[in-house]
Chimera marker file (.cmm) of the C-alpha trace (Angstrom):
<marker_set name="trace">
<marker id="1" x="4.359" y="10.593" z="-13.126" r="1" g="1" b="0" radius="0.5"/>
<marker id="2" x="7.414" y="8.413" z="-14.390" r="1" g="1" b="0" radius="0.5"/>
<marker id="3" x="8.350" y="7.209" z="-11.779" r="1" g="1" b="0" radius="0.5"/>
<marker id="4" x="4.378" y="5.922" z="-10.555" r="1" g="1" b="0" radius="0.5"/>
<marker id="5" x="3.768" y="3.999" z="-14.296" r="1" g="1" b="0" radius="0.5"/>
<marker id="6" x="6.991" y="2.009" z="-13.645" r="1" g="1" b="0" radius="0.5"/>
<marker id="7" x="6.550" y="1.445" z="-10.071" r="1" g="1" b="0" radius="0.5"/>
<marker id="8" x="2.693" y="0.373" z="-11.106" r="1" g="1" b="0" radius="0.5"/>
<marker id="9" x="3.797" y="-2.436" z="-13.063" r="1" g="1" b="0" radius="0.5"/>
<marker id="10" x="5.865" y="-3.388" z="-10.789" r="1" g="1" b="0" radius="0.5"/>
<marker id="11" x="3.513" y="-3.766" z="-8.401" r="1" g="1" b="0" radius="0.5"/>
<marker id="12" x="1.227" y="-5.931" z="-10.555" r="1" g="1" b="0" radius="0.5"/>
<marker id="13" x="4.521" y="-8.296" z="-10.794" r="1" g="1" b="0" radius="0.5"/>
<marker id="14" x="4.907" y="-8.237" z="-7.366" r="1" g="1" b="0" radius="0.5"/>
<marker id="15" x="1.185" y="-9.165" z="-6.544" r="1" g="1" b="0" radius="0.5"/>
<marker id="16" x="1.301" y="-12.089" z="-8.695" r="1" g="1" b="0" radius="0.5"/>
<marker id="17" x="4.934" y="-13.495" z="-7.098" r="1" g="1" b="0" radius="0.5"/>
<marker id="18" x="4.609" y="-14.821" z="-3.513" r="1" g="1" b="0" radius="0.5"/>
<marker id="19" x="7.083" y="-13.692" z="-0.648" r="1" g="1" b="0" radius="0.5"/>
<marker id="20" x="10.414" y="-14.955" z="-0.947" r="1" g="1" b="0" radius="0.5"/>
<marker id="21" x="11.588" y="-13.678" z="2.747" r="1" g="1" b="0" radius="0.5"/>
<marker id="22" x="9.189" y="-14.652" z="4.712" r="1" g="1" b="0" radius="0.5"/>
<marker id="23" x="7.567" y="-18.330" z="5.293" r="1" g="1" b="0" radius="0.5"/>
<marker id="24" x="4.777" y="-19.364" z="2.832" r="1" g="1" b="0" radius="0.5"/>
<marker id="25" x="2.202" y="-19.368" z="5.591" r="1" g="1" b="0" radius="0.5"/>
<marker id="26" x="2.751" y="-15.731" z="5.960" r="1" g="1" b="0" radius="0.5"/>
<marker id="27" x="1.999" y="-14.778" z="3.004" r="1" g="1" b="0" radius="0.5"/>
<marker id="28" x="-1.550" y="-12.836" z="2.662" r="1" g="1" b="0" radius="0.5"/>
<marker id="29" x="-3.680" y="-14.988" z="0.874" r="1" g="1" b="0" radius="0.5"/>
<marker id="30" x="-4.802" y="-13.838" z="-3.018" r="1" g="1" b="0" radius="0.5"/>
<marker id="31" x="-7.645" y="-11.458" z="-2.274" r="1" g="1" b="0" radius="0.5"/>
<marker id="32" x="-11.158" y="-13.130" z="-3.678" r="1" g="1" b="0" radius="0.5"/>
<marker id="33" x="-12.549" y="-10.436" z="-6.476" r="1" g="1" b="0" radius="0.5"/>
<marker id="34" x="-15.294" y="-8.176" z="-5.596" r="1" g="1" b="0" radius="0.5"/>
<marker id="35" x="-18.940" y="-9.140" z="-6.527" r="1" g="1" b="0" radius="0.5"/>
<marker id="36" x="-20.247" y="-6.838" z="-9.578" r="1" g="1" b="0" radius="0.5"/>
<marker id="37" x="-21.312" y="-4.046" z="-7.821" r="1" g="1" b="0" radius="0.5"/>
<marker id="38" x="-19.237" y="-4.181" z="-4.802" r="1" g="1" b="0" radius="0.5"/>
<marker id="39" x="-16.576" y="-1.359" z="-4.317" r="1" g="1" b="0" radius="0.5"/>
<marker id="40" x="-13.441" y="-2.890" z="-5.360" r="1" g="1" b="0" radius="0.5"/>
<marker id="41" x="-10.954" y="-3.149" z="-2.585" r="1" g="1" b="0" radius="0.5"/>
<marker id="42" x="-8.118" y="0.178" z="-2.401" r="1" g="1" b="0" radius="0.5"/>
<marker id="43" x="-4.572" y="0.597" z="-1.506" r="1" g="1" b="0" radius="0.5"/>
<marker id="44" x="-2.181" y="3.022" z="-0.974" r="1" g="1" b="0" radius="0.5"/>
<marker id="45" x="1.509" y="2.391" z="-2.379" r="1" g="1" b="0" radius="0.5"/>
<marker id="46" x="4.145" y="4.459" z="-1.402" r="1" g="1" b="0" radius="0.5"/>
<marker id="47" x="7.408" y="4.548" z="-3.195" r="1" g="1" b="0" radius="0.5"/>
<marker id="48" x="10.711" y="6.288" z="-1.374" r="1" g="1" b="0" radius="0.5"/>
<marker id="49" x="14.393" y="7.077" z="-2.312" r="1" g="1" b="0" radius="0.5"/>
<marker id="50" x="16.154" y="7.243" z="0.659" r="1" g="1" b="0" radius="0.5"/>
<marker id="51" x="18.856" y="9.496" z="1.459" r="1" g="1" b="0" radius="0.5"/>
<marker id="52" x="22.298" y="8.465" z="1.603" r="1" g="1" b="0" radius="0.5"/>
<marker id="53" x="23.103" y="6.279" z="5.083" r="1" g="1" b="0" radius="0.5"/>
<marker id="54" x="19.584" y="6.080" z="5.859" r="1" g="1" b="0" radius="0.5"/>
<marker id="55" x="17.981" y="3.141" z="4.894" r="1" g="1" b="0" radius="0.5"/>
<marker id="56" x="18.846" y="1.165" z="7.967" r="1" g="1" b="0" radius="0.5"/>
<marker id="57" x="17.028" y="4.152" z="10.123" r="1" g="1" b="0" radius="0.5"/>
<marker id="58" x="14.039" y="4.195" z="7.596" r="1" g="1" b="0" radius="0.5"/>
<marker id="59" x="12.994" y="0.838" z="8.203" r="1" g="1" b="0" radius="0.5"/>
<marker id="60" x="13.702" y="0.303" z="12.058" r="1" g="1" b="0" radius="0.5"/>
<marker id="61" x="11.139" y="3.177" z="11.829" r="1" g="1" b="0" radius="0.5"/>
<marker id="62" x="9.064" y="0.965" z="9.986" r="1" g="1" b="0" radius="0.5"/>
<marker id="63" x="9.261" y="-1.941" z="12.456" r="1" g="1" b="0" radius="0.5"/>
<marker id="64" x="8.791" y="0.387" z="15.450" r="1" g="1" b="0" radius="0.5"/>
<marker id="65" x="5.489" y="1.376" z="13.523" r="1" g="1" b="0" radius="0.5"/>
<marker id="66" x="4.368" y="-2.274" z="13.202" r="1" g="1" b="0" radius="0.5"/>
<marker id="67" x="4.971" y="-2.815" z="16.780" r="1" g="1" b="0" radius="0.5"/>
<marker id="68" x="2.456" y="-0.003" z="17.383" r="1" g="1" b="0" radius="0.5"/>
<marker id="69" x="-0.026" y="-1.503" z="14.501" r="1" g="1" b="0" radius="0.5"/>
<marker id="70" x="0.343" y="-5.254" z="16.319" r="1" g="1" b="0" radius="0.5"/>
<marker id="71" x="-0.447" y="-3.735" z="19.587" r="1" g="1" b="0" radius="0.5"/>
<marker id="72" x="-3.839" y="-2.571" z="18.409" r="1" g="1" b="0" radius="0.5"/>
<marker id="73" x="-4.238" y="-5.994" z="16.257" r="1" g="1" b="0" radius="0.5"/>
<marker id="74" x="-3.765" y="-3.980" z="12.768" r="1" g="1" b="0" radius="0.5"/>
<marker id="75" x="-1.369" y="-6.061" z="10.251" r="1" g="1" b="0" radius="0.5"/>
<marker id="76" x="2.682" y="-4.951" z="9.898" r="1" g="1" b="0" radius="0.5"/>
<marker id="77" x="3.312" y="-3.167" z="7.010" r="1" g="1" b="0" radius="0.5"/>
<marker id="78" x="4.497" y="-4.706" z="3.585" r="1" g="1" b="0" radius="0.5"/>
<marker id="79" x="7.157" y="-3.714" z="2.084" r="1" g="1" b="0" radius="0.5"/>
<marker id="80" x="9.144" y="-4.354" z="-0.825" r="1" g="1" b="0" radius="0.5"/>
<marker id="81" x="13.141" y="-3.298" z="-1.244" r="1" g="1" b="0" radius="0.5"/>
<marker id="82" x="14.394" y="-2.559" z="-4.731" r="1" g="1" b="0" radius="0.5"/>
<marker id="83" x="16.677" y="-4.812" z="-6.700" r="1" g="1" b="0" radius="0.5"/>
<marker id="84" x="16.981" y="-3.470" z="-10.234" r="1" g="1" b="0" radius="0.5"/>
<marker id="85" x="15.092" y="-1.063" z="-12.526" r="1" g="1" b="0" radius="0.5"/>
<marker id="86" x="13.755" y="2.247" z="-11.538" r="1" g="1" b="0" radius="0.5"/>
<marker id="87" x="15.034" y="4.702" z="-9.245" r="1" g="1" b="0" radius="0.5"/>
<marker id="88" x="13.830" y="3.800" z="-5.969" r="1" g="1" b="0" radius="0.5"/>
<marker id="89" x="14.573" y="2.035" z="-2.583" r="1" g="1" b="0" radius="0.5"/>
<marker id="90" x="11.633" y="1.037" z="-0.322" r="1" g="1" b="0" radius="0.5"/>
<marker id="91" x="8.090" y="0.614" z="-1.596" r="1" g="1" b="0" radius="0.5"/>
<marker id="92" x="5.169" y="0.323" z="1.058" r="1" g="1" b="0" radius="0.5"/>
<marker id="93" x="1.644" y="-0.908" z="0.043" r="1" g="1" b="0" radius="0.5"/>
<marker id="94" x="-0.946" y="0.028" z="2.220" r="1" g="1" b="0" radius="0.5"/>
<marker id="95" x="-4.241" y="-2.069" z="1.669" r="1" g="1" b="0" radius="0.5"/>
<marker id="96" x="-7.416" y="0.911" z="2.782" r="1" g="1" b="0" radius="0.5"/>
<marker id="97" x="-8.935" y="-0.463" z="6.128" r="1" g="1" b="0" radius="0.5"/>
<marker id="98" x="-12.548" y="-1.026" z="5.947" r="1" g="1" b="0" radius="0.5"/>
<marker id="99" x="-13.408" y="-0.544" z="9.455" r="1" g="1" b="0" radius="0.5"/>
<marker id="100" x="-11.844" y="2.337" z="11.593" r="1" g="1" b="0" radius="0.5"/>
<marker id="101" x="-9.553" y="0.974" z="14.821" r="1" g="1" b="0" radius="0.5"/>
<marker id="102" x="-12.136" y="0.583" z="17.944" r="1" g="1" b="0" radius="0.5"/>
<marker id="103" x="-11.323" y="2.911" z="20.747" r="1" g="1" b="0" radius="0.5"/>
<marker id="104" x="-9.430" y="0.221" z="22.551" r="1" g="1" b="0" radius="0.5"/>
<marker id="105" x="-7.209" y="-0.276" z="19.494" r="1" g="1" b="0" radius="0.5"/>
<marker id="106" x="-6.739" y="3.381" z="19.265" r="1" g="1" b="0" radius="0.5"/>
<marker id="107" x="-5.713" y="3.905" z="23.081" r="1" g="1" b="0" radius="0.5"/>
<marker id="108" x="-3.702" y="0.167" z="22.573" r="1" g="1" b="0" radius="0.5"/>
<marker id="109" x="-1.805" y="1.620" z="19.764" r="1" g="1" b="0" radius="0.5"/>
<marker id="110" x="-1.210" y="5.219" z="21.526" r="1" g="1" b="0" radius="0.5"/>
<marker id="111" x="0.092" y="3.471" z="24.593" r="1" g="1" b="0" radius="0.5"/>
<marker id="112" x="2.682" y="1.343" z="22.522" r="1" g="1" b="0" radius="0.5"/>
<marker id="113" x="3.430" y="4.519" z="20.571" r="1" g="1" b="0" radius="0.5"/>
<marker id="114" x="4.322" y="6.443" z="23.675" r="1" g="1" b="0" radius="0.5"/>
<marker id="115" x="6.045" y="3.515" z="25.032" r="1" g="1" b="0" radius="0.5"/>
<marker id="116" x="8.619" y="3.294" z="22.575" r="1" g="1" b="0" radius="0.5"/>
<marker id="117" x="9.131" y="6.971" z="22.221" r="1" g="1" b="0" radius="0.5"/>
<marker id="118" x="7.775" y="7.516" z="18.579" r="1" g="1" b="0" radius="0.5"/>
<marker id="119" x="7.227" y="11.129" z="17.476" r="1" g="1" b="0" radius="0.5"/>
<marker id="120" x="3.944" y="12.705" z="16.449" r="1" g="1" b="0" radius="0.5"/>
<marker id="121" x="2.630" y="15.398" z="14.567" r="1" g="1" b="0" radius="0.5"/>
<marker id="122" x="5.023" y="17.821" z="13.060" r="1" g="1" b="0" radius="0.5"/>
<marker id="123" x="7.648" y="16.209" z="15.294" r="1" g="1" b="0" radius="0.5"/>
<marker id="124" x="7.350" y="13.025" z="13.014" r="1" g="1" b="0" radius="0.5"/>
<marker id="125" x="7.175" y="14.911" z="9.880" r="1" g="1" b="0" radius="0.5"/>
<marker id="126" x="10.762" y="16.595" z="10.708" r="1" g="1" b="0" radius="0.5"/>
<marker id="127" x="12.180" y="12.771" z="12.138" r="1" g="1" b="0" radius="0.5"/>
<marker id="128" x="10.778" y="11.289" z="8.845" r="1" g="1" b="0" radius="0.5"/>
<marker id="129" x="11.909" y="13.708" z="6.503" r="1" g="1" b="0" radius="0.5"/>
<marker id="130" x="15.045" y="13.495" z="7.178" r="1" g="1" b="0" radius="0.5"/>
<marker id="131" x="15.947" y="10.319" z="5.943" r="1" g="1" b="0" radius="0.5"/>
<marker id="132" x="13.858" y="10.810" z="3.071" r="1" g="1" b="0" radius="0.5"/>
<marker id="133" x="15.499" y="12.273" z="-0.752" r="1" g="1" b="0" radius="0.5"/>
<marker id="134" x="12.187" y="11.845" z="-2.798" r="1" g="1" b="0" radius="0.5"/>
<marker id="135" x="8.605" y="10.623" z="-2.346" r="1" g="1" b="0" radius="0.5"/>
<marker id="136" x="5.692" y="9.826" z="-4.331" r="1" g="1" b="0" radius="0.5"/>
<marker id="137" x="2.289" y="8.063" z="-3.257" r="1" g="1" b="0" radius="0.5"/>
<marker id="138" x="-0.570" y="7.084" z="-4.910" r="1" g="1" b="0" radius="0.5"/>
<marker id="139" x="-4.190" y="5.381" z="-4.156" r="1" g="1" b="0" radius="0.5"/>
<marker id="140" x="-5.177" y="2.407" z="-6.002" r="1" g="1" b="0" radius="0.5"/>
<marker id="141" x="-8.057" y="0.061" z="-6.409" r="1" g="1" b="0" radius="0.5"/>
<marker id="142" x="-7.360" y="-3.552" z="-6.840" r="1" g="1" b="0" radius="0.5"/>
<marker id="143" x="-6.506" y="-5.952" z="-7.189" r="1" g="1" b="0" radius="0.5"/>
<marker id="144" x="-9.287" y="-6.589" z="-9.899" r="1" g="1" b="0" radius="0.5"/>
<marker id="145" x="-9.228" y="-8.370" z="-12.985" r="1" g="1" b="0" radius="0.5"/>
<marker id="146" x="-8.933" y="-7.300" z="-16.500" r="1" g="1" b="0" radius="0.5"/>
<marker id="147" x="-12.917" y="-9.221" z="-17.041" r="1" g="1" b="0" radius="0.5"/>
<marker id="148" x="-14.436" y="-7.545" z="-13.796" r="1" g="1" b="0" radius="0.5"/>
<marker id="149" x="-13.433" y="-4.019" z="-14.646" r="1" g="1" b="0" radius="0.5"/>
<marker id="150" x="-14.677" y="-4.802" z="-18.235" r="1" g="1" b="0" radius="0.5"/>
<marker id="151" x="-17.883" y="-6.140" z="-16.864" r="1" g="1" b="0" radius="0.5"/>
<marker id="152" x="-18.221" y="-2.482" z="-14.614" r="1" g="1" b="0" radius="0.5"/>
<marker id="153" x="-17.576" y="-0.835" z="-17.875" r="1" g="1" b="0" radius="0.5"/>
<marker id="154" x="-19.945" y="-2.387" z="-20.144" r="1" g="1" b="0" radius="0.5"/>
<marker id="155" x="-22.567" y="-2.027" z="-17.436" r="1" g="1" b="0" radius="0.5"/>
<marker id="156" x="-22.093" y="1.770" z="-16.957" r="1" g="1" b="0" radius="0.5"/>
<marker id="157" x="-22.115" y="1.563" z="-20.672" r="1" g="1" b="0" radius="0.5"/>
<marker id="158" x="-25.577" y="-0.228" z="-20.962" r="1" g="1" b="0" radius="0.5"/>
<marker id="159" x="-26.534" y="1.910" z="-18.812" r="1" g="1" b="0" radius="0.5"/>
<marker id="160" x="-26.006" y="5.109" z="-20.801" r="1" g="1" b="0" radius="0.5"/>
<marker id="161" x="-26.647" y="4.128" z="-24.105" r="1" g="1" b="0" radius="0.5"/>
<marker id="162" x="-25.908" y="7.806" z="-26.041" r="1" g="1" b="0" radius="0.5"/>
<marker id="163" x="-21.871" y="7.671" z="-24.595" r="1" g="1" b="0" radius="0.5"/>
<marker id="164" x="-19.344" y="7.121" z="-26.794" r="1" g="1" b="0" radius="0.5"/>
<marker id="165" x="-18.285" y="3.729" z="-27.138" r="1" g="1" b="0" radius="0.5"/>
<marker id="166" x="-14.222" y="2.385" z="-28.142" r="1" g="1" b="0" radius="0.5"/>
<marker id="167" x="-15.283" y="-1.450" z="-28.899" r="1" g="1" b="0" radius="0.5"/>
<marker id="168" x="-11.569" y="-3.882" z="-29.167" r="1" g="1" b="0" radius="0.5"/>
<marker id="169" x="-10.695" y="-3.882" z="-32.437" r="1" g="1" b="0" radius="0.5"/>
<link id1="1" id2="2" r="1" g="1" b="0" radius="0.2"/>
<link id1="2" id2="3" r="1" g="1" b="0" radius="0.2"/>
<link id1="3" id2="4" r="1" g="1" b="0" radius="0.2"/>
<link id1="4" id2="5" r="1" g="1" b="0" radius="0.2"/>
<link id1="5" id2="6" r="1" g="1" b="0" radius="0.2"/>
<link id1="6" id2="7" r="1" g="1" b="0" radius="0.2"/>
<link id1="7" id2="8" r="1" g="1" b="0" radius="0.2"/>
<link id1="8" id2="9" r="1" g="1" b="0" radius="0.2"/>
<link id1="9" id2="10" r="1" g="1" b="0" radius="0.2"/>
<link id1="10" id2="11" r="1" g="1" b="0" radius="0.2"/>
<link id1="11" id2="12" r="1" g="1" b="0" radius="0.2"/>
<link id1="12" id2="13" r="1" g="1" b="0" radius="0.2"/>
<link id1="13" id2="14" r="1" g="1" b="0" radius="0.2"/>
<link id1="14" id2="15" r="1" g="1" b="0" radius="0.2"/>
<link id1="15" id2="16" r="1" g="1" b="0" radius="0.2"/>
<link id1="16" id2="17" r="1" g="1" b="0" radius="0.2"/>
<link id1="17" id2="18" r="1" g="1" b="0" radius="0.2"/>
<link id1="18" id2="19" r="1" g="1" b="0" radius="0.2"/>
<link id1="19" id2="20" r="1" g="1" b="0" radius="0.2"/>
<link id1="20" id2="21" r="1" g="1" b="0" radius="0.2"/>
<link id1="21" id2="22" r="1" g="1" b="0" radius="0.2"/>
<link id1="22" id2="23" r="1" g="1" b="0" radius="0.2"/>
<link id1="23" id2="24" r="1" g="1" b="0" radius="0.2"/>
<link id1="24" id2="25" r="1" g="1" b="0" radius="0.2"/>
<link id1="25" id2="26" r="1" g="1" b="0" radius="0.2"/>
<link id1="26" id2="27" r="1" g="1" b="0" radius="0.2"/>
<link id1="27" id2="28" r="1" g="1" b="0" radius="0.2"/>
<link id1="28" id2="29" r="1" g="1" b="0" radius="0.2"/>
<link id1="29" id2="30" r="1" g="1" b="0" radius="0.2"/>
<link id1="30" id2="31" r="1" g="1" b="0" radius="0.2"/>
<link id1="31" id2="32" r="1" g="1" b="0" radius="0.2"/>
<link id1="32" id2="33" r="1" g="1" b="0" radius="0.2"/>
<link id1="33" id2="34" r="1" g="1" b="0" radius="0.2"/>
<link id1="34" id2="35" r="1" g="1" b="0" radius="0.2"/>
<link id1="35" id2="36" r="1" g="1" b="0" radius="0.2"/>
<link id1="36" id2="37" r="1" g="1" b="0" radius="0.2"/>
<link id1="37" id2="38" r="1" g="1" b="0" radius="0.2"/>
<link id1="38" id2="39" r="1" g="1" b="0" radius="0.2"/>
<link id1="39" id2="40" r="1" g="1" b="0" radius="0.2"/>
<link id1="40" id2="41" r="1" g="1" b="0" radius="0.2"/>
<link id1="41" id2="42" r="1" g="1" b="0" radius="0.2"/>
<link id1="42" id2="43" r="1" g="1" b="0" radius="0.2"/>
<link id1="43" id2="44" r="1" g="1" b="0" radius="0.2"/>
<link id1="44" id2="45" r="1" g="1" b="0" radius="0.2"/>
<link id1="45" id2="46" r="1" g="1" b="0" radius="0.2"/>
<link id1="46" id2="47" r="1" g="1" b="0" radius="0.2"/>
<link id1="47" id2="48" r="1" g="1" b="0" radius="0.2"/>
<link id1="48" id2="49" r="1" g="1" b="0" radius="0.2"/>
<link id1="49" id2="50" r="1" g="1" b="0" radius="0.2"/>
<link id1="50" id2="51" r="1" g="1" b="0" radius="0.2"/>
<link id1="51" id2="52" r="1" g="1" b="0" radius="0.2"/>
<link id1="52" id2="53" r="1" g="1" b="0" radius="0.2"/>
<link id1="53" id2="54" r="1" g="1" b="0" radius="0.2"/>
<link id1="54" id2="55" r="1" g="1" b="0" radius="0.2"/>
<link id1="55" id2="56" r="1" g="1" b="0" radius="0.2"/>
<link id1="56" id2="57" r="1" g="1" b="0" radius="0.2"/>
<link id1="57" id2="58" r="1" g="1" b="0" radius="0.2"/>
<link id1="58" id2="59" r="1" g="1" b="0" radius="0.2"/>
<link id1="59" id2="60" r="1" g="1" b="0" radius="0.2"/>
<link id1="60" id2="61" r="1" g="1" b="0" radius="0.2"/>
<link id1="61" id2="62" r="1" g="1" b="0" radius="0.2"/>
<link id1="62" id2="63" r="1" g="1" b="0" radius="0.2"/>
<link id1="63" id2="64" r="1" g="1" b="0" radius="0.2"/>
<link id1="64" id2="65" r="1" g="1" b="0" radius="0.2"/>
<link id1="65" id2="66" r="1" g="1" b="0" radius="0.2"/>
<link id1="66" id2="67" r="1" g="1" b="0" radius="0.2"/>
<link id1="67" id2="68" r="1" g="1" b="0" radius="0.2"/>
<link id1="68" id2="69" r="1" g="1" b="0" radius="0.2"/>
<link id1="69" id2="70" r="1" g="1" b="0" radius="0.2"/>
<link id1="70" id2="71" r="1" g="1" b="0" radius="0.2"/>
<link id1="71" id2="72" r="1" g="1" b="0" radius="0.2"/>
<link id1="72" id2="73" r="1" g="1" b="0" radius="0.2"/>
<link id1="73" id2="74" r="1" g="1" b="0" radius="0.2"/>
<link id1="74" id2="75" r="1" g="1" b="0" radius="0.2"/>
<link id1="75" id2="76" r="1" g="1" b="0" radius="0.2"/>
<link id1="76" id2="77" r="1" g="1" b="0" radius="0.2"/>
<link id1="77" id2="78" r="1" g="1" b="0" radius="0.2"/>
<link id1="78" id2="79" r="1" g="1" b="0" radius="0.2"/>
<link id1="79" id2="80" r="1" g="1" b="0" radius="0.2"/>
<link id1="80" id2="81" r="1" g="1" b="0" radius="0.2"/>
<link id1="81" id2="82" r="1" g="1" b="0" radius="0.2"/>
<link id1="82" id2="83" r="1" g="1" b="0" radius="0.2"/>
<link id1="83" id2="84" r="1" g="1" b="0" radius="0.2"/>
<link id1="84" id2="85" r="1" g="1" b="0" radius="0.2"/>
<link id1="85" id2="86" r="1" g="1" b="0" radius="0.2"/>
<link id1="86" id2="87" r="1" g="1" b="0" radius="0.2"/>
<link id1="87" id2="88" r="1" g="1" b="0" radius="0.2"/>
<link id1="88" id2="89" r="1" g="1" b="0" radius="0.2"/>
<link id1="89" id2="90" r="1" g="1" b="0" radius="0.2"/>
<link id1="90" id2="91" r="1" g="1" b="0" radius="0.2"/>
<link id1="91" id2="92" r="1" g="1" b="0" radius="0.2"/>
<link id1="92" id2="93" r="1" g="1" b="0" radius="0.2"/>
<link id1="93" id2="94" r="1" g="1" b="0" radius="0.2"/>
<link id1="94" id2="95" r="1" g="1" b="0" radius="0.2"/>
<link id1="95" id2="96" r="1" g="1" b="0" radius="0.2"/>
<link id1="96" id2="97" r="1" g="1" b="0" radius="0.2"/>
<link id1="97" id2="98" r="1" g="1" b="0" radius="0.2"/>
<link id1="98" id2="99" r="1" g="1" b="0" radius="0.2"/>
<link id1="99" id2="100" r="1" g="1" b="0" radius="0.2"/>
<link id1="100" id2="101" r="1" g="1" b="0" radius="0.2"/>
<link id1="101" id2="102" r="1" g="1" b="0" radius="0.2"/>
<link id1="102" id2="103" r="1" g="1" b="0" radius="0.2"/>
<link id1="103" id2="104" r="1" g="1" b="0" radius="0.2"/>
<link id1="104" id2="105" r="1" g="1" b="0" radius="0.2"/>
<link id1="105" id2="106" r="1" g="1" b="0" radius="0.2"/>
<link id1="106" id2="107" r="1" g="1" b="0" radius="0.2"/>
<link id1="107" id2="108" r="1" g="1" b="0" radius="0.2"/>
<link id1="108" id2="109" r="1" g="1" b="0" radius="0.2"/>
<link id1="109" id2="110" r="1" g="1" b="0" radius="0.2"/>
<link id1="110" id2="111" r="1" g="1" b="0" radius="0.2"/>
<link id1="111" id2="112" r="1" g="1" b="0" radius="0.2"/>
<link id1="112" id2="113" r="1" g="1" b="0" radius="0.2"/>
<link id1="113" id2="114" r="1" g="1" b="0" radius="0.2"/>
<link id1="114" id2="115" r="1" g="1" b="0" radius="0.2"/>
<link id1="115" id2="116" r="1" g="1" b="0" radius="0.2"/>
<link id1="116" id2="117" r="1" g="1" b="0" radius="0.2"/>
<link id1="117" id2="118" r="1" g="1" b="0" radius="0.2"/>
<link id1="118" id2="119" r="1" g="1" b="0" radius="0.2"/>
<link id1="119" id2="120" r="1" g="1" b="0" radius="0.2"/>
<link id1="120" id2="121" r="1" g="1" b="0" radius="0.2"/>
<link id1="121" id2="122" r="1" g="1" b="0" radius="0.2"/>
<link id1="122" id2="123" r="1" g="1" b="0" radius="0.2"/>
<link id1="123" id2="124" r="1" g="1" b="0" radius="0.2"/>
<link id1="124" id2="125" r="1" g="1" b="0" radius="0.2"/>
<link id1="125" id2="126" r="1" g="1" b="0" radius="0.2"/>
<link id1="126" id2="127" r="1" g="1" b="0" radius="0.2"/>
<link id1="127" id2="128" r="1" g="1" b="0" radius="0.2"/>
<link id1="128" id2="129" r="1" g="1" b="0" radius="0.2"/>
<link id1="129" id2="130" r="1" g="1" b="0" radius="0.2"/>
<link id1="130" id2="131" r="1" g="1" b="0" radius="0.2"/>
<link id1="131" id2="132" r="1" g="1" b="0" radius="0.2"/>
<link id1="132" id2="133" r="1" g="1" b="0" radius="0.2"/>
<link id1="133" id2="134" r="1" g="1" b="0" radius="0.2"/>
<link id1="134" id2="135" r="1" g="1" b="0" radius="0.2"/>
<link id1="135" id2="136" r="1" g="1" b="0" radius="0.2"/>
<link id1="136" id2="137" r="1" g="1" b="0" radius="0.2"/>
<link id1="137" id2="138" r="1" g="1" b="0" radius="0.2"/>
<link id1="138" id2="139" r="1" g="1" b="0" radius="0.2"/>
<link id1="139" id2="140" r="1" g="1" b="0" radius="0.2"/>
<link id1="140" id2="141" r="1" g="1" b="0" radius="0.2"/>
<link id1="141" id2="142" r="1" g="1" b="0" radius="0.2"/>
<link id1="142" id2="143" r="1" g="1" b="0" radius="0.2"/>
<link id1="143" id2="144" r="1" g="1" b="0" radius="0.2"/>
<link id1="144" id2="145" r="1" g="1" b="0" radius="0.2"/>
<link id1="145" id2="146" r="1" g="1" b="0" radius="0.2"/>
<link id1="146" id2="147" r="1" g="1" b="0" radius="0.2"/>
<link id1="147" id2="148" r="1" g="1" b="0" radius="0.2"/>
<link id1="148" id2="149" r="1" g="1" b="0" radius="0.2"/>
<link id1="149" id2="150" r="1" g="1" b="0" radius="0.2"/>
<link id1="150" id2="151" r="1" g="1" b="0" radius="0.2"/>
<link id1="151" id2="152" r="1" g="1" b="0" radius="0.2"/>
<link id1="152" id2="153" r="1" g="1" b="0" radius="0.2"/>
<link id1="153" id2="154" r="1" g="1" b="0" radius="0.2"/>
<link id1="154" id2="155" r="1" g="1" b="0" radius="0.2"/>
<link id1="155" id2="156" r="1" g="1" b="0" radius="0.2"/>
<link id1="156" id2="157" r="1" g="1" b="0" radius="0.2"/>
<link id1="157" id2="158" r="1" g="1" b="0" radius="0.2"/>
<link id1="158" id2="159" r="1" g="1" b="0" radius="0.2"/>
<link id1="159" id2="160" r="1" g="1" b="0" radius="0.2"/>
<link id1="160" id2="161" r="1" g="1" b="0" radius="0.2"/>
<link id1="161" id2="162" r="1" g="1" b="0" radius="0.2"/>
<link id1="162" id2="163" r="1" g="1" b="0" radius="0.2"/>
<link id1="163" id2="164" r="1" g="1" b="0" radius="0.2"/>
<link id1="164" id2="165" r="1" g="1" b="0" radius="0.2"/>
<link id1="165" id2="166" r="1" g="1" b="0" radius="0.2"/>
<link id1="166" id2="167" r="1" g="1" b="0" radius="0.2"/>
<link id1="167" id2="168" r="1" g="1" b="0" radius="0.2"/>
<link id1="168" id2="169" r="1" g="1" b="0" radius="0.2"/>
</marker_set>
């Protein structure tokens, strides 16, 4: 738990700074805020310490993982790399797909996947591991506004009129 609070404000930094290693028209554009009742977008963030001598391996993993994404049209990962502050060396955010791959991009992916050799299953899990010291993930929804979750909240809260309400002071 300490180490997702820090990590979660960093991440709401992060989201409001644009790339700085990649060209600005790479950059994904500022999501547009759900309508009222829409389900608010979700994410997955994943923060690692790596062990010692293995970053380099760590993230040509990474890139041999976006190769497979690009071959079934899916978007590289993002990543960030630690500078200063908490504990950590690689974050990975994950935005939730909405649609599930199409057979084609399933069987495109597996193909590249095979191609270059990558592990599966528990095979994976042993490769990965090993250049891995700690790990923590967590799902998210956002990003959202301070107003629009307000808004959800005062609707539920209309809603059920008897609940206990905690007004700003």
């Amino acid at each position: 738990m300490k180490t997702i609070i820090p990590a979660m404000a960093l991440l709401a930094a992060l989201a409001a700074q644009p790339a700085v290693a990649e060209p600005a028209k790479t950059v994904a554009p500022v999501a547009t805020p759900p309508a009222a009742d829409a389900p608010w977008p979700e994410a997955y963030f994943e923060i690692f310490k790596l062990a010692p001598g293995k970053q380099e391996a760590f993230i040509r993993d990474i890139a041999r993982g976006d190769l497979v994404s690009a071959a079934g049209g899916e978007p590289p990962m993002q990543i960030y790399f630690h500078e200063d502050g908490a504990d950590w060396d690689v974050l990975l955010f994950k935005p939730a797909r909405t649609e599930k791959p199409t057979a084609a991009q399933e069987a495109a992916m597996a193909a590249k996947a095979s191609e270059l050799q990558i592990e599966t299953g528990p095979a994976y899990y042993v490769r990965i591991r090993e250049m891995i010291a700690s790990h923590t993930d967590t799902k998210a929804y956002g990003p959202v506004s301070a107003a629009a979750w307000l808004a959800r909240l005062d609707k539920w809260r209309a809603g059920h009129p008897s609940a206990v309400s905690h007004p700003a002071p």
